[in-house]
C-alpha positions in Angstrom: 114.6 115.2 114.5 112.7 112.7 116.5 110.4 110.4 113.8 106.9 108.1 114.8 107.5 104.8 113.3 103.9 103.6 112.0 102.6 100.7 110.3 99.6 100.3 108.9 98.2 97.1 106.8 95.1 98.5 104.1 91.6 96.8 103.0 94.2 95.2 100.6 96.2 94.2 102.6 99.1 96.0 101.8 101.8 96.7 104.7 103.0 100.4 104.7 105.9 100.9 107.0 106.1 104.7 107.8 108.8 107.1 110.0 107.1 110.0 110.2 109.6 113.0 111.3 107.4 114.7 114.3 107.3 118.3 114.4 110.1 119.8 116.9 107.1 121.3 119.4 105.6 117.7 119.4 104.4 117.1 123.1 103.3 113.1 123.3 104.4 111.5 120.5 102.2 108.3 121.7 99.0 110.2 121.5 99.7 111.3 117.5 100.2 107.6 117.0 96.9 107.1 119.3 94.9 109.6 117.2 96.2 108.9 113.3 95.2 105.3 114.2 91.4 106.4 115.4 91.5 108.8 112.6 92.3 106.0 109.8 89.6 103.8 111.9 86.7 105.9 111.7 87.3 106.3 108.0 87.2 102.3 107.8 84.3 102.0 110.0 82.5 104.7 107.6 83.4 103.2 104.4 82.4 99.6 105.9 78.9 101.3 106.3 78.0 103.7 104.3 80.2 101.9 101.2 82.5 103.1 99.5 83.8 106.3 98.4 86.0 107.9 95.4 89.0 108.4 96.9 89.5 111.9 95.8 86.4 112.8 97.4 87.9 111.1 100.7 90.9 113.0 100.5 88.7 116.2 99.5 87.2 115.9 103.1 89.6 115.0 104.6 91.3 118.3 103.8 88.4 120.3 105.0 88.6 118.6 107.9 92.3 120.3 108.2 91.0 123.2 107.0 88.7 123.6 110.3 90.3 122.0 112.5 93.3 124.3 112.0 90.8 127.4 111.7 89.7 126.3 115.5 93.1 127.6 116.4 93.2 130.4 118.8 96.1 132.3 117.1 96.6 134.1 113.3 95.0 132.2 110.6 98.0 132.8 108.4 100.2 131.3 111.1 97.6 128.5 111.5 97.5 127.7 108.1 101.5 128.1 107.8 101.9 125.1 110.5 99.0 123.3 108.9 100.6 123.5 105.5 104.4 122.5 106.9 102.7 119.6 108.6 101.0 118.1 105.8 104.1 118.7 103.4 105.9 116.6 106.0 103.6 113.8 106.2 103.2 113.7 102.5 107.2 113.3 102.4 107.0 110.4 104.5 104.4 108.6 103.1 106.5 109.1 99.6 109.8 107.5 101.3 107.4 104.8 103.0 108.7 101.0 102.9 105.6 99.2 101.0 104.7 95.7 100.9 101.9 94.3 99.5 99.3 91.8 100.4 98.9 88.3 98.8 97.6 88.0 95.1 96.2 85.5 93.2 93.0 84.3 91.2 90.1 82.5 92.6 
């Protein structure tokens, strides 16, 4: 299985290196990594404006966001959601097997 390395430092500064294993119908591996990094982006730009936000309620929208995205699918929503469901698991078990480093501490 062909795997998206991607690294990705947060507000914290912490470094999370990630292989993501890429779905076997993947097309341009280059564009995912193109579009997670605009997706994590935008989310930045919006906390850095509007403040910030509990980060269940992120994740809450950010799952409706999968929710209609994958519903914009021209095929069975079962099917849809099936894919949806199998890609998320996969992500999640990546993110879980991630290598983490993180950013300097210290007192002021």
């Amino acid at each position: 299985m062909k795997k998206l390395p991607y690294t990705v430092t947060s507000a914290t500064g912490d470094v999370i290196q990630i292989e993501f294993p890429l779905h076997t119908e993947t097309m341009d591996a280059v564009r995912v990594s193109q579009l997670v990094t605009s997706f994590l982006q935008t989310i930045e730009d919006d906390v850095s404006l509007a403040g910030d936000i509990n980060n269940g309620d992120l994740l809450q929208a950010i799952a409706m966001t999968l929710a209609i995205r994958t519903g914009m699918i021209h095929t069975a929503p079962a099917q849809a959601a099936q894919i949806a469901e199998d890609l998320l698991h996969t992500a999640l078990g990546a993110i879980t097997n991630a290598n983490w480093q993180s950013g300097p501490a210290g007192h002021a």
